[in-house]
C-alpha positions as MATLAB code, in Angstrom:
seq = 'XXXXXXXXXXXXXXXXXXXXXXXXXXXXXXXXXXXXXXXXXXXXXXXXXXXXXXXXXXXXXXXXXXXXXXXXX';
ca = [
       1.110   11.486   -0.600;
       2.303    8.244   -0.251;
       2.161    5.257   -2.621;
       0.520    1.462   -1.946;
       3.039    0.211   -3.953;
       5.872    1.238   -1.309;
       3.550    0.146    1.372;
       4.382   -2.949    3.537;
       1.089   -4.112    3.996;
       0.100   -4.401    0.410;
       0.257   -8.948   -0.414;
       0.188   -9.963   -3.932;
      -1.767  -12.934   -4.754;
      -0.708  -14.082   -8.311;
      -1.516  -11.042  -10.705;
      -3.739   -9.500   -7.590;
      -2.912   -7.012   -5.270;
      -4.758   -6.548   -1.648;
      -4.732   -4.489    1.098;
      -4.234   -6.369    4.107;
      -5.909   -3.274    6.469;
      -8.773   -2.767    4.330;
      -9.078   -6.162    2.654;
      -9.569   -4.805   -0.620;
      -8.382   -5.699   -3.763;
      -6.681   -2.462   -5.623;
      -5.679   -2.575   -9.977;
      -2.402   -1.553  -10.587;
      -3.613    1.682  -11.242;
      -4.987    2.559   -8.121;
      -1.412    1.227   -6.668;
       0.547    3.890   -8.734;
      -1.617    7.123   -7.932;
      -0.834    8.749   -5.032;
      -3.615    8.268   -1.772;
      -3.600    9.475    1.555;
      -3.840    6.513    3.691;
      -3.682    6.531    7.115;
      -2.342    3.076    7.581;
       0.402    3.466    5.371;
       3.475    1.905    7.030;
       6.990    1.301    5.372;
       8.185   -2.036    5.185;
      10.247   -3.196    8.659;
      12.472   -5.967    8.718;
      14.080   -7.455   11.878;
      16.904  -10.152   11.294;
      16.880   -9.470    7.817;
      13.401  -10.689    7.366;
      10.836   -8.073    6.830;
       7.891   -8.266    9.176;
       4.413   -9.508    8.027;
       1.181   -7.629    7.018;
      -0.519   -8.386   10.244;
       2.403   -7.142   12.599;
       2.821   -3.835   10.514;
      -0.890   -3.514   11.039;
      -0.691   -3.962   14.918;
       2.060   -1.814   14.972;
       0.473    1.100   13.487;
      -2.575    0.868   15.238;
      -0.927    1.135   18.079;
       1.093    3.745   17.348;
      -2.120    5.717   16.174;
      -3.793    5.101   19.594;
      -1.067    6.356   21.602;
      -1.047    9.381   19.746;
      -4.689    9.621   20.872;
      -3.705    9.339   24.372;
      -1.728   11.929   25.084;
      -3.070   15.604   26.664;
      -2.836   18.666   25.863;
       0.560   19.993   25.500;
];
């Protein structure tokens, strides 16, 4: 189980915390407990610059329709 907390497309607005997929606002302790999420992406940084919510969230949608595509094995 993974945790929003090390996710990279959790944004904090002041004192609140969002998902960026979902676009719902989580407490802090629905960050710490454990969740199976299937959007749950580490944080990716190119250049030294970590890449924003939106681009982690193309990225793994992507990646979760290719999966999709392939055939039987």
């Amino acid at each position: 189980m993974d945790k929003c907390k090390d996710c990279g497309i959790l944004t904090e607005e002041g004192n609140r915390f969002k998902c960026y997929r979902y676009k719902i606002e989580l407490t802090e302790s629905e960050i710490l407990r454990g969740r199976d999420c299937l959007f749950f992406t580490e944080p990716i940084y190119d250049d030294g610059e970590p890449l924003t919510p939106a681009q982690l969230v193309l990225i793994k949608e992507m990646d979760i329709k290719s999966r999709k595509m392939q055939g039987p094995v």
